[in-house]
MARBA-3410 file (N, C-alpha, C, O; in Angstrom, 1 decimal):
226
-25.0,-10.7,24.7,-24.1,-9.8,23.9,-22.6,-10.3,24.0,-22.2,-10.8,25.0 ~ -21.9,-10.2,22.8,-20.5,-11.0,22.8,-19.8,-9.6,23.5,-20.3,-8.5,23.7 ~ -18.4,-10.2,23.7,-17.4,-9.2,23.7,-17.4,-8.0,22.8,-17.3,-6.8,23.1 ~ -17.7,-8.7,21.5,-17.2,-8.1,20.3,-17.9,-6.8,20.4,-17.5,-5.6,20.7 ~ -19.7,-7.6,20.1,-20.3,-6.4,20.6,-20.9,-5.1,21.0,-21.6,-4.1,20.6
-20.2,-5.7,22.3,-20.3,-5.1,23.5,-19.1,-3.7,23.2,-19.5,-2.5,23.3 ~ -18.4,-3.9,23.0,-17.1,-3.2,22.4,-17.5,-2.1,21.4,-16.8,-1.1,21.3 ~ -18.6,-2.5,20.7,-18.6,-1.8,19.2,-19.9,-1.0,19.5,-20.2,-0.2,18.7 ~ -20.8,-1.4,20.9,-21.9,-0.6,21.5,-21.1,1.4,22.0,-21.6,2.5,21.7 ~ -19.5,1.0,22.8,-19.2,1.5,23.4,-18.4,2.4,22.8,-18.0,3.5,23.3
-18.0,2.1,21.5,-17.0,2.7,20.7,-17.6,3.8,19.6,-18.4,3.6,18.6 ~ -17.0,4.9,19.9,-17.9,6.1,18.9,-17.8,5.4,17.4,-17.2,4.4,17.1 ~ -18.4,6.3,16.9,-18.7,5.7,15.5,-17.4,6.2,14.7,-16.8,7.3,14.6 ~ -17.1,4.5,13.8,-16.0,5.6,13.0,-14.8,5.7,13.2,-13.9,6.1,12.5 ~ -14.7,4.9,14.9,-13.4,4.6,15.5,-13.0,3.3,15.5,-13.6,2.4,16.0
-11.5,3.2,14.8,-11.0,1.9,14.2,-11.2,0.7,16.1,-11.1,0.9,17.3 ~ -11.4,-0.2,15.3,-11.3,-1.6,16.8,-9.5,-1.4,17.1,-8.5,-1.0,16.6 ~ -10.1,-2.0,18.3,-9.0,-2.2,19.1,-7.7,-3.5,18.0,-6.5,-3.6,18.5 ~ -7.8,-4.0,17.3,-7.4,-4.8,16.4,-6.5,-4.1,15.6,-5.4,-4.7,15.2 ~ -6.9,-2.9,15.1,-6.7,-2.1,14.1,-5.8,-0.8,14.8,-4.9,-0.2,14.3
-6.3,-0.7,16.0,-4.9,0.4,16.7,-4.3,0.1,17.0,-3.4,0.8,17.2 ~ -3.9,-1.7,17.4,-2.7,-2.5,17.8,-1.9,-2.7,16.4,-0.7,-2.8,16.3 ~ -2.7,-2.7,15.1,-2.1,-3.1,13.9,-1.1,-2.0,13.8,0.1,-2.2,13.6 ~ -1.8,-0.6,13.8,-1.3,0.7,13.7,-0.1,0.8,14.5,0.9,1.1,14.0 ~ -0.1,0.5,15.6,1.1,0.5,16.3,2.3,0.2,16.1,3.3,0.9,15.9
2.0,-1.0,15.9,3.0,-2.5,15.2,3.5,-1.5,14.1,4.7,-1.4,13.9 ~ 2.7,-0.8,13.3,3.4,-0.6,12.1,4.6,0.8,12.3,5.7,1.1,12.0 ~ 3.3,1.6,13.1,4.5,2.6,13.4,6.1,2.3,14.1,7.2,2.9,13.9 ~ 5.7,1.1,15.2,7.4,0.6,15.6,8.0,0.3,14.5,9.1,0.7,14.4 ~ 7.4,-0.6,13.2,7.8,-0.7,12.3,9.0,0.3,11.6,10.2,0.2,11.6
8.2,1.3,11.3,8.0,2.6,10.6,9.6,3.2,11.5,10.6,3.4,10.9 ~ 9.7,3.3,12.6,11.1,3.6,13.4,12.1,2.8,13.4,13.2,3.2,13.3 ~ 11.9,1.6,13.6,12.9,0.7,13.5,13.4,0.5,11.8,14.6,0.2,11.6 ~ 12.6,0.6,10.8,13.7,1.0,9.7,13.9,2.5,9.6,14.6,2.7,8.6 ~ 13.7,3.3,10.1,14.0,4.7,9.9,15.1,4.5,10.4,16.0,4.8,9.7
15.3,4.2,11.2,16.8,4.2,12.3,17.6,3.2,11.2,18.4,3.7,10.4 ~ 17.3,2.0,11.2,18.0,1.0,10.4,18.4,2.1,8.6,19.2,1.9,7.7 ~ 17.9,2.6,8.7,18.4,3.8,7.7,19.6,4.4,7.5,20.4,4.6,6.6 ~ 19.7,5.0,9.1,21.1,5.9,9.2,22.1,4.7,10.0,23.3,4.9,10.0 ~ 21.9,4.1,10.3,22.8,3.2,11.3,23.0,1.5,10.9,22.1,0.7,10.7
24.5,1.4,10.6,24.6,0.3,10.6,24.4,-0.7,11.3,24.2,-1.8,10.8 ~ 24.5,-0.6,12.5,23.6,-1.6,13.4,23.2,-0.6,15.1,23.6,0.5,15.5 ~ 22.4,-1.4,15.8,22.3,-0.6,17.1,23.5,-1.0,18.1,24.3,-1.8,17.7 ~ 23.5,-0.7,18.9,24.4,-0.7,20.3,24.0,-2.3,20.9,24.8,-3.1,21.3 ~ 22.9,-2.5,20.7,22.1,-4.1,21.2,22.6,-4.7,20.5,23.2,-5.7,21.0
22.6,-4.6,19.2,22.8,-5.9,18.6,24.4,-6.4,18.5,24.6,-7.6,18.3 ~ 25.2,-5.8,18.7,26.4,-6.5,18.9,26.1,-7.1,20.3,25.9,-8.3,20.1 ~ 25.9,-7.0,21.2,25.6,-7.4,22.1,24.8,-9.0,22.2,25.1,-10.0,22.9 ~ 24.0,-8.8,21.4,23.0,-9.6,21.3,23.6,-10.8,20.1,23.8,-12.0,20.4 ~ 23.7,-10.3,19.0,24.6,-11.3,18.4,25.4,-12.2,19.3,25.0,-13.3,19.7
26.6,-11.6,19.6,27.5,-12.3,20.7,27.3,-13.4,21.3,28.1,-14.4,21.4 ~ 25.8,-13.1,22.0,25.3,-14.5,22.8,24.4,-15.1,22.1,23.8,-16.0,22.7 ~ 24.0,-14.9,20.9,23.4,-16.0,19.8,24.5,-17.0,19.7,24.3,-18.1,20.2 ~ 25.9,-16.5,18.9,26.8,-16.8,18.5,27.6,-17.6,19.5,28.3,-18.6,19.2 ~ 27.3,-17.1,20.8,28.4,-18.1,21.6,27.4,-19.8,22.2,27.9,-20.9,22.6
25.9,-19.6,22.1,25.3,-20.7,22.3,25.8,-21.6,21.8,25.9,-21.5,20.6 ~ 26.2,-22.9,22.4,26.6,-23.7,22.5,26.0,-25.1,22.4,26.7,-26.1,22.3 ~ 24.7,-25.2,22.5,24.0,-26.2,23.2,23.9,-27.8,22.1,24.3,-27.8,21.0 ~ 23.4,-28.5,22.5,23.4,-30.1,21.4,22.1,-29.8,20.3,20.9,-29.6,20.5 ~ 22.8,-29.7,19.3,21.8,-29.7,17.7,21.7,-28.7,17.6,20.7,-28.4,16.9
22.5,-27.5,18.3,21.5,-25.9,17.9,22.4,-25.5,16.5,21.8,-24.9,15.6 ~ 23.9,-25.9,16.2,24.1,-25.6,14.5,23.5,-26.1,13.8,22.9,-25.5,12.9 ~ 23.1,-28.0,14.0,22.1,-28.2,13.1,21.0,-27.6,12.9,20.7,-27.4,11.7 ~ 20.3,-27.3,13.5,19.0,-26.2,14.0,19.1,-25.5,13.1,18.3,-25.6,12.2 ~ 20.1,-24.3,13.3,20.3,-23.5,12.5,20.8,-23.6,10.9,20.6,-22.8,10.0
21.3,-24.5,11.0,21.9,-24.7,9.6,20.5,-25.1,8.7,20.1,-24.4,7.7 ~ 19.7,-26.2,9.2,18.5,-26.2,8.5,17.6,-25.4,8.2,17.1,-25.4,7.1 ~ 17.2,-24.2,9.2,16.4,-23.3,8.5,17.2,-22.3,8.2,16.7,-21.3,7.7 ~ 17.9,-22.3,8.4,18.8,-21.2,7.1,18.7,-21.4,5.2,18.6,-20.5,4.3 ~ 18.7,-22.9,5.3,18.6,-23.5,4.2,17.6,-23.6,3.5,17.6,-23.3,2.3
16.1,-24.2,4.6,14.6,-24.0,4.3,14.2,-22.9,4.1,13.1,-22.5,3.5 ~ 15.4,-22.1,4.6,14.5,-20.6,4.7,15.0,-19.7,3.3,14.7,-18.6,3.2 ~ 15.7,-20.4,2.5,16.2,-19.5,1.2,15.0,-19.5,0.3,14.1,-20.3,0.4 ~ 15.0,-18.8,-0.4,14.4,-18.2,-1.5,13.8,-19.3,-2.1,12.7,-19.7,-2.0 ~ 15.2,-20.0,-3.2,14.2,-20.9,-3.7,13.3,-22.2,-3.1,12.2,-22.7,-3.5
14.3,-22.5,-1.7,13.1,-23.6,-1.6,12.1,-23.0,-0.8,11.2,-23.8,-0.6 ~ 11.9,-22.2,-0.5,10.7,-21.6,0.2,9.7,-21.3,-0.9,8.6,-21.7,-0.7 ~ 10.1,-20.6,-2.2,9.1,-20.4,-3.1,8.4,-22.2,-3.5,7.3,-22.4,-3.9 ~ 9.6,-23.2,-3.2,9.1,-24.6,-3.7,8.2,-24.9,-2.6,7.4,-25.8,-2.9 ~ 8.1,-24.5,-1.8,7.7,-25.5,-0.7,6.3,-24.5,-1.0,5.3,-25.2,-1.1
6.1,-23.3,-1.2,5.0,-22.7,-1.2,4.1,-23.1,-2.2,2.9,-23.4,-2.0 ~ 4.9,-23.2,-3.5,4.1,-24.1,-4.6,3.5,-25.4,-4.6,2.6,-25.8,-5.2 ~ 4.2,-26.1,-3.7,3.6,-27.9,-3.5,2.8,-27.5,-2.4,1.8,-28.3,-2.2 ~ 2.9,-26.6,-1.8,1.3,-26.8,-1.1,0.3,-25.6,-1.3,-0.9,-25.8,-0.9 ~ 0.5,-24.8,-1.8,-0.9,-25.0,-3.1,-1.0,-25.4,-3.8,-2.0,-25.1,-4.3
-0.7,-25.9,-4.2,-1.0,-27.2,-5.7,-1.5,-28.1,-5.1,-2.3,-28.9,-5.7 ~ -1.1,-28.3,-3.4,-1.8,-29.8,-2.6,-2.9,-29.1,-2.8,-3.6,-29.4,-3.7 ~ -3.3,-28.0,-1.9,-4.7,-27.3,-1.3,-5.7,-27.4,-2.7,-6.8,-28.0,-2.9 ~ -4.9,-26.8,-3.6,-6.0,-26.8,-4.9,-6.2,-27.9,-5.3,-7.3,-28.0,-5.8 ~ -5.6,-29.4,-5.2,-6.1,-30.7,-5.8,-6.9,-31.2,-5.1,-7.6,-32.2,-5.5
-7.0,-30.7,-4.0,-7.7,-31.0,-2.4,-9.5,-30.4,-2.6,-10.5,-30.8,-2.1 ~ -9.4,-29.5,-3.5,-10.5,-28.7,-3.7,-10.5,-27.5,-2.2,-11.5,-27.5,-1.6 ~ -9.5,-26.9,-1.9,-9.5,-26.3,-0.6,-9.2,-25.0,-1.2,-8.2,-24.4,-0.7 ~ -10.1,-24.2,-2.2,-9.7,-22.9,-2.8,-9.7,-21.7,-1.9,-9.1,-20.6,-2.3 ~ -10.3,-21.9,-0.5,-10.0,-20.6,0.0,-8.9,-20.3,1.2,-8.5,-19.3,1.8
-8.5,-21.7,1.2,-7.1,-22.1,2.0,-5.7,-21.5,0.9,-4.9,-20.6,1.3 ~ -5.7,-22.1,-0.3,-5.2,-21.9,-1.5,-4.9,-20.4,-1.4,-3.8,-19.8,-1.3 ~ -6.1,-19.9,-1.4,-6.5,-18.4,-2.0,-5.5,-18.1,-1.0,-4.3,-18.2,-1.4 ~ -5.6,-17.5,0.7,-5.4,-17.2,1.6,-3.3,-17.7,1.5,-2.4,-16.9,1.5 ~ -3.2,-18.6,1.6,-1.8,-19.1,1.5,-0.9,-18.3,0.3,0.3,-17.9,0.6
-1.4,-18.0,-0.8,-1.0,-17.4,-2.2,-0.8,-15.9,-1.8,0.1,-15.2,-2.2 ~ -2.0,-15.5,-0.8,-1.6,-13.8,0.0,-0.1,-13.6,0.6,0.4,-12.6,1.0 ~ 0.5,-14.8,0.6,1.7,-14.9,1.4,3.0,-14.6,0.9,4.0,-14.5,1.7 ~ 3.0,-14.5,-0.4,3.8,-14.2,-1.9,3.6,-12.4,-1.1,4.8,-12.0,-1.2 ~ 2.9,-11.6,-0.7,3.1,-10.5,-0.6,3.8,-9.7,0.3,4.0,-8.5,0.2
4.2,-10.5,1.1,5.5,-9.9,2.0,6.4,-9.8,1.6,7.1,-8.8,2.0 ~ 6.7,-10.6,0.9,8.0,-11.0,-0.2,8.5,-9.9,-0.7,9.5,-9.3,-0.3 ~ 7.4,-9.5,-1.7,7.2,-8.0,-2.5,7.7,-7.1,-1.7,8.8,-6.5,-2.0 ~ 6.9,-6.8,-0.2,6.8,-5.7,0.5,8.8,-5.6,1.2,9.5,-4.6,1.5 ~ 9.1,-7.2,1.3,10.3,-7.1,1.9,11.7,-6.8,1.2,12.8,-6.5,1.7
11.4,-6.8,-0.1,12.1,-6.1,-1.4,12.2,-4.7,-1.5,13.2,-3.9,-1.3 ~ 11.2,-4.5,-1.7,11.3,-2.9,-1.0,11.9,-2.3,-0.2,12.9,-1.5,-0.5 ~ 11.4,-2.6,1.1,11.8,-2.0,2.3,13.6,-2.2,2.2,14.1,-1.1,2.5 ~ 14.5,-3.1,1.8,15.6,-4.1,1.5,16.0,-2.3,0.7,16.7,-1.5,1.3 ~ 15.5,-2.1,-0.5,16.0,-1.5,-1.6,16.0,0.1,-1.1,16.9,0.9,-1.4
14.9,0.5,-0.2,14.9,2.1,0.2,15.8,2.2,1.3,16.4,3.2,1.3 ~ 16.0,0.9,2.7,16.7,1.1,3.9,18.3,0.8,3.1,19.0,1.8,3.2 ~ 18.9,0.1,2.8,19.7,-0.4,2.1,20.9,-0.6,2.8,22.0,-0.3,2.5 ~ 20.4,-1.2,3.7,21.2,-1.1,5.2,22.4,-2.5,5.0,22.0,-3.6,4.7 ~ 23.9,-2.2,5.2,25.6,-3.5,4.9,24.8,-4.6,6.1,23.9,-4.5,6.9
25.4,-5.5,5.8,25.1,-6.7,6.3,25.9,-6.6,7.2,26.8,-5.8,7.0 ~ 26.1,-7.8,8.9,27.5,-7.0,9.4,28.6,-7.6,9.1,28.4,-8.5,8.3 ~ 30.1,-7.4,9.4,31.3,-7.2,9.0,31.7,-8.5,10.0,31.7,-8.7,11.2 ~ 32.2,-9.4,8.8,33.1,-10.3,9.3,34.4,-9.7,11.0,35.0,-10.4,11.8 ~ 34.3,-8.3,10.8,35.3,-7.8,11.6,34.8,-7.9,13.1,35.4,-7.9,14.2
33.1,-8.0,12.8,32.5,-7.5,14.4,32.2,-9.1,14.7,32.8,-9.7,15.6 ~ 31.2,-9.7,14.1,30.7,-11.0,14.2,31.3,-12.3,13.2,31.9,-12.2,12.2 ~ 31.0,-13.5,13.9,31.5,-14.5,12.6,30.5,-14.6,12.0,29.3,-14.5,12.3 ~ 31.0,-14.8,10.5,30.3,-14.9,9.3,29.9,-16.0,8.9,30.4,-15.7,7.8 ~ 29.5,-17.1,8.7,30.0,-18.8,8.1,28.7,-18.4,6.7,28.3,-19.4,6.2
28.2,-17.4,6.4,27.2,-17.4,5.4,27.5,-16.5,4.4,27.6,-15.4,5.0 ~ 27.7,-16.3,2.8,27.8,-15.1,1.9,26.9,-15.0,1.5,26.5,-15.3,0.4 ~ 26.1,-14.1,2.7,24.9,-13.4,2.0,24.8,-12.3,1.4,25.6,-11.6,2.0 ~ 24.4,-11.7,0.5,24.2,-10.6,-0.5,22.7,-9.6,-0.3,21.6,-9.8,0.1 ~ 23.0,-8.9,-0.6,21.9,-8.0,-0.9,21.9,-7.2,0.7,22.5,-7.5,1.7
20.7,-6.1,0.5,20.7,-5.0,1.8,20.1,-5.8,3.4,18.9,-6.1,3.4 ~ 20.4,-6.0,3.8,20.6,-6.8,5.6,19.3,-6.2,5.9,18.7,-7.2,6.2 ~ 18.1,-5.0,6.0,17.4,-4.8,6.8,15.9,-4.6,6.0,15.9,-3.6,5.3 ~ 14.7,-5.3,6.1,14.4,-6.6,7.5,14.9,-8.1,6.5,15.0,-8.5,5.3 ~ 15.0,-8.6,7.7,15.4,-10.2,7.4,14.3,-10.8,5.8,13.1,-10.7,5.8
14.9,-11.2,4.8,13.6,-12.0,3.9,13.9,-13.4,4.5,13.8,-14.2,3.5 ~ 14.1,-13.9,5.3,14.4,-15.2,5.9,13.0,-15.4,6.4,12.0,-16.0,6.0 ~ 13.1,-14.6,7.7,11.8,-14.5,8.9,10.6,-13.9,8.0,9.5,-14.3,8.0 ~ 11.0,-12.7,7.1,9.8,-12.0,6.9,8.6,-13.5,6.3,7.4,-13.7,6.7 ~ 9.4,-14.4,5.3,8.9,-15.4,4.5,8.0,-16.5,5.2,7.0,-17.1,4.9
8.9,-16.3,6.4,8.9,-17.5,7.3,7.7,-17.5,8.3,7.0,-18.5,8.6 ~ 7.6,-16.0,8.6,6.5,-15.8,9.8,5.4,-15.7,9.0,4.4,-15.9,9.6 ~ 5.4,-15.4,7.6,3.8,-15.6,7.1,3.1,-17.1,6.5,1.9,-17.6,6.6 ~ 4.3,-17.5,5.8,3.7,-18.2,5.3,3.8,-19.6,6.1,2.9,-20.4,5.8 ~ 4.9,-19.9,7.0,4.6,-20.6,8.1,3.5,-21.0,9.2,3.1,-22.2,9.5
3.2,-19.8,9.8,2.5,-19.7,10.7,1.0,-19.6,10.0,0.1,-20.1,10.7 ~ 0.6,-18.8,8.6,-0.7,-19.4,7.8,-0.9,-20.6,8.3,-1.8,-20.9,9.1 ~ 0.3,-21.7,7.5,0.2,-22.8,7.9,0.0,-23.6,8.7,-0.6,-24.6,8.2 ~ 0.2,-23.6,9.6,0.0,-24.0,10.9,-1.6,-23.5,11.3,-2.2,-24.1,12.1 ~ -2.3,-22.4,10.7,-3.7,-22.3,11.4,-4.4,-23.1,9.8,-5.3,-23.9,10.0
-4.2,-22.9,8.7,-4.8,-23.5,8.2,-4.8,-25.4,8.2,-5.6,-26.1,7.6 ~ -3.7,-25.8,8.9,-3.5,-27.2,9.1,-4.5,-27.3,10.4,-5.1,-28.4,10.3 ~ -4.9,-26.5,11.5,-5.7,-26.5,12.6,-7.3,-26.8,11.6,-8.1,-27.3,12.4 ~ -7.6,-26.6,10.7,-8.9,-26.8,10.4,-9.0,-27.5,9.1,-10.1,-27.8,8.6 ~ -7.8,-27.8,8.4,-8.0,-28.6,7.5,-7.1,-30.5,7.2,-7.2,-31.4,6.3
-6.2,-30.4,8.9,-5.7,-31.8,8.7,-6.6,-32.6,10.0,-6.8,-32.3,11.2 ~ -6.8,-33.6,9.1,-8.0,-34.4,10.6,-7.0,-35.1,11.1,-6.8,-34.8,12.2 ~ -6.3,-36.0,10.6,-5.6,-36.8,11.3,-4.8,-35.9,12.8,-4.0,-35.0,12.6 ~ -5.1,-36.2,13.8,-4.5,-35.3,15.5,-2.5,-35.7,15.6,-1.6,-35.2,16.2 ~ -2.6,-36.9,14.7,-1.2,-37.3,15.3,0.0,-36.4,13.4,1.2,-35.9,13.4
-0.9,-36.5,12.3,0.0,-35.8,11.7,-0.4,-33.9,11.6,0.2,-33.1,10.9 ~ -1.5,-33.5,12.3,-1.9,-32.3,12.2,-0.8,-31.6,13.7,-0.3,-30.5,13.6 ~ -0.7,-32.4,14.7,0.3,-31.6,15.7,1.4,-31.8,15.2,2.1,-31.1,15.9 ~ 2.5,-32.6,13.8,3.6,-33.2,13.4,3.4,-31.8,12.7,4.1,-31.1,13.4 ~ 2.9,-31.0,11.8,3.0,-30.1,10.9,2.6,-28.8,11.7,3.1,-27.8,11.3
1.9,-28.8,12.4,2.6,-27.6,13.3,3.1,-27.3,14.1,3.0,-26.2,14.5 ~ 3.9,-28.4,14.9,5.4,-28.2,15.7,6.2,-28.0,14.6,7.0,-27.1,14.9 ~ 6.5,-28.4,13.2,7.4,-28.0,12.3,7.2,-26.6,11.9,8.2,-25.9,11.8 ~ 6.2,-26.1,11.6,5.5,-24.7,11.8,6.1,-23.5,12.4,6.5,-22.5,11.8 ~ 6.1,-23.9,13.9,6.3,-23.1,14.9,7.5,-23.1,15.1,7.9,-22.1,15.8
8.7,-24.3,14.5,9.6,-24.3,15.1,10.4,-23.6,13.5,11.3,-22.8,13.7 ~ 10.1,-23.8,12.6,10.6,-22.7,11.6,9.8,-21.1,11.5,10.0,-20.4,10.6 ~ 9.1,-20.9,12.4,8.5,-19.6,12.4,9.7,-18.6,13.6,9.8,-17.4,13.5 ~ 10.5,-19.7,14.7,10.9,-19.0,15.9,11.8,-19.3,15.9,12.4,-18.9,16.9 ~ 12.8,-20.2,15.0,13.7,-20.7,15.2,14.7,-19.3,13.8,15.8,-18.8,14.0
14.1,-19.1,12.8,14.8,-18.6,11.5,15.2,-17.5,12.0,16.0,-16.9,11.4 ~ 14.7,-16.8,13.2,15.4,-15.5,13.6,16.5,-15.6,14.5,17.4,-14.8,14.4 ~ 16.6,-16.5,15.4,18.0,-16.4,15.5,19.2,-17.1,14.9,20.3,-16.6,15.0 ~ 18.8,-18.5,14.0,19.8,-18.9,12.9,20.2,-17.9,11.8,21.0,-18.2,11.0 ~ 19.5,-16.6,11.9,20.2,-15.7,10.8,21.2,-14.6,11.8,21.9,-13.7,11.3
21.1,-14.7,13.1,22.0,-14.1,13.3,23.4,-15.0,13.8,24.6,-14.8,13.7 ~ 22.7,-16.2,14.5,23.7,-17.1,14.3,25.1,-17.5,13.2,26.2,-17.8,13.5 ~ 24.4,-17.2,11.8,25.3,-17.4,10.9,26.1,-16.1,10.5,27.1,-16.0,9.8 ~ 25.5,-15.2,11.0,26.2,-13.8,10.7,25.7,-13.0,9.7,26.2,-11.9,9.5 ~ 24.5,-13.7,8.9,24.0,-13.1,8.1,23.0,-11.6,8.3,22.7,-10.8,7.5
22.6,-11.7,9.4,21.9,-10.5,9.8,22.1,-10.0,11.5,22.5,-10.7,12.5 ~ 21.7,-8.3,11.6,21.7,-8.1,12.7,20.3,-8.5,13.7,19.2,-8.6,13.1 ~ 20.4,-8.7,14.8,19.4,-9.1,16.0,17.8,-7.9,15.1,16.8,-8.3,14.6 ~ 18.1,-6.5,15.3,17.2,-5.5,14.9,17.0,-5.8,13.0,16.2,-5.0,12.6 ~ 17.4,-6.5,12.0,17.2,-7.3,11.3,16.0,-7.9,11.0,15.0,-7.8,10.3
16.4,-9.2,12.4,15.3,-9.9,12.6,14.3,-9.7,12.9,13.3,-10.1,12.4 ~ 14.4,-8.7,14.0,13.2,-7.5,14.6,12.2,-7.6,13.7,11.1,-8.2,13.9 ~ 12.6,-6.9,12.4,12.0,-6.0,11.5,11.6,-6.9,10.5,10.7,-6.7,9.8 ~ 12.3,-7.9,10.3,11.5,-9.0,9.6,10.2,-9.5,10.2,9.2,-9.4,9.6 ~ 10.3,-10.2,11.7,9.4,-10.3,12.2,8.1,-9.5,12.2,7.0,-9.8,12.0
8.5,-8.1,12.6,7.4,-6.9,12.4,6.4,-7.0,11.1,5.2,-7.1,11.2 ~ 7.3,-6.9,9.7,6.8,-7.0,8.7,6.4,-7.9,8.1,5.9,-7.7,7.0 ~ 6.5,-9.1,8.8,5.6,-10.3,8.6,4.5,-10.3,9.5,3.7,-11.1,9.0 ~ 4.0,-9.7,10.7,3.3,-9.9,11.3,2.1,-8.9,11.1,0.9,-9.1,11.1 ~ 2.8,-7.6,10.9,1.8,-6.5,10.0,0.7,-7.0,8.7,-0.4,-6.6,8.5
1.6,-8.0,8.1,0.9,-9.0,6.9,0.1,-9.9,7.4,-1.1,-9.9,7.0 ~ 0.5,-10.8,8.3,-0.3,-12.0,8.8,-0.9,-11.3,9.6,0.1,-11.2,10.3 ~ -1.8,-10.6,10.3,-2.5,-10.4,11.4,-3.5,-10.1,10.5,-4.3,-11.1,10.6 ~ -4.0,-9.3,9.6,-5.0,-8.9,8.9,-5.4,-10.1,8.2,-6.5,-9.9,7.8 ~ -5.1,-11.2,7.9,-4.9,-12.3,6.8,-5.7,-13.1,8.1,-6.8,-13.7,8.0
-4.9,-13.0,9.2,-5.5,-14.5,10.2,-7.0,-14.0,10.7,-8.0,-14.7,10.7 ~ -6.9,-12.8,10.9,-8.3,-11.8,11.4,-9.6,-12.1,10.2,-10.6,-12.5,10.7 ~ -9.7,-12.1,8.9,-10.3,-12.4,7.9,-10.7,-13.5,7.4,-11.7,-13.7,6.7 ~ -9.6,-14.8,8.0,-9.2,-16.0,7.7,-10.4,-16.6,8.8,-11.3,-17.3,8.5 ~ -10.0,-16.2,10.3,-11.0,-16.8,11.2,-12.3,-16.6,11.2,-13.2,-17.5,11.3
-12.4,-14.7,10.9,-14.4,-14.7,10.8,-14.8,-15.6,10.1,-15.7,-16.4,10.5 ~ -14.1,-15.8,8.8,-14.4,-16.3,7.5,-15.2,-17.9,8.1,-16.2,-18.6,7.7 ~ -14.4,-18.1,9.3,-14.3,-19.8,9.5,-15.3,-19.6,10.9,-16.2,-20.4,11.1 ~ -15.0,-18.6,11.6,-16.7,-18.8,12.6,-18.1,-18.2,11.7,-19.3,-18.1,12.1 ~ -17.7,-17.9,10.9,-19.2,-17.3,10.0,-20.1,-18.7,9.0,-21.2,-18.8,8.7
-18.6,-20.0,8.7,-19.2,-20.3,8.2,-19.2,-20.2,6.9,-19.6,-21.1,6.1 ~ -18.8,-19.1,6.7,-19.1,-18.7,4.8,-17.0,-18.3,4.4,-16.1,-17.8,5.1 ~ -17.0,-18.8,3.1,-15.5,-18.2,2.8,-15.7,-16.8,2.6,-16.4,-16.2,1.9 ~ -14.9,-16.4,3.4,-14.5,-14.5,3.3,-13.7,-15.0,1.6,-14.4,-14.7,0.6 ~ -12.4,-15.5,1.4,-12.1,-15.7,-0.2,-12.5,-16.5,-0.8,-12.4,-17.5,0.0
-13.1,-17.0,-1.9,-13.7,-18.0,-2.8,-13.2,-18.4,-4.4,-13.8,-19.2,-5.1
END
């Protein structure tokens, strides 16, 4: 008997997996962290926290940041999404395709949230600015973009790049724009620390159900999308 199971022997009928009350969770921190980001221009932390993004110092960290600030905008992220599905699909890889194209939906969801919380970006007065960003500051569309359709990537490169020496090159690039875009947006001043938070949150609320579907699909054997 697996884990799985074993788990689903023990569990009354009817009651969500342990998968699905961690999801629930996640969403409810969600669910408070823009409620607050609602009434409050920023928290007590994040000036704080800002501060010591902002004062790191270390060799290549503006380049660092300057780059996925850049990767991480709108248009080239929508480009970079298009050239690789258009790879996946000439590849005949339709349920990688299919699965990666789900990733356009955070996007949507982070528009929203952007337009109801409608939370000022912070004030050249508190933090430095080097970025004129526009639009409502809370959650990040940097990270939100970043953490899904990134990190997709990186598991779908786990089972669809054979080559070992260009399959770990594309997801250290992966990983390093999935963890690095949250603190380069506060770095540049374009968002608060709880920003990022909440980008991350609402990227991960998206991707966990996606990766969960994605993997049975791949220990079953059969495509869950087709």
């Amino acid at each position: 008997m697996t884990s799985e199971q074993a788990l689903a022997a023990v569990r009354p009928k009817g009651a969500p997996s342990l998968f699905w009350r961690l999801w629930l969770a996640g969403l409810v921190l969600f669910a408070v962290v823009a409620g607050l980001a609602l009434f409050y221009d920023y928290f007590p932390a994040d000036l704080r926290i800002a501060h010591a993004i902002q004062d790191v110092d270390a060799p290549g960290w503006g380049g660092a940041t300057d780059f996925t600030n850049q990767a991480g905008d709108t248009l080239w992220m929508g480009i970079a999404w298009g050239i690789v599905i258009l790879g996946l699909l000439a590849l005949a890889r339709w349920r990688d395709a299919a699965y990666l194209f789900v990733a356009v939906l955070p996007w949507i969801a982070n528009a929203l949230v952007k337009a109801a919380v409608d939370r000022p970006r912070p004030p050249a007065s508190l933090v430095r600015v080097s970025e004129d960003a526009s639009g409502s500051g809370f959650p990040s569309g940097h990270v939100t973009s970043a953490v899904t359709f990134y990190l997709l990537l990186f598991v779908i490169a786990f089972f669809s790049v054979r080559q070992p020496a260009l399959r770990m090159a594309l997801q250290g690039f992966c990983l390093f724009m999935a963890l690095v875009v949250g603190p380069s947006r506060v770095y540049s001043g374009a968002h608060w620390p709880s920003d990022v938070l909440g980008g991350y949150l609402l990227g991960a609320l998206f991707l966990a159900p996606v990766l969960r579907f994605y993997w049975r699909g791949r220990k079953a054997g059969t495509p869950v999308l087709n």
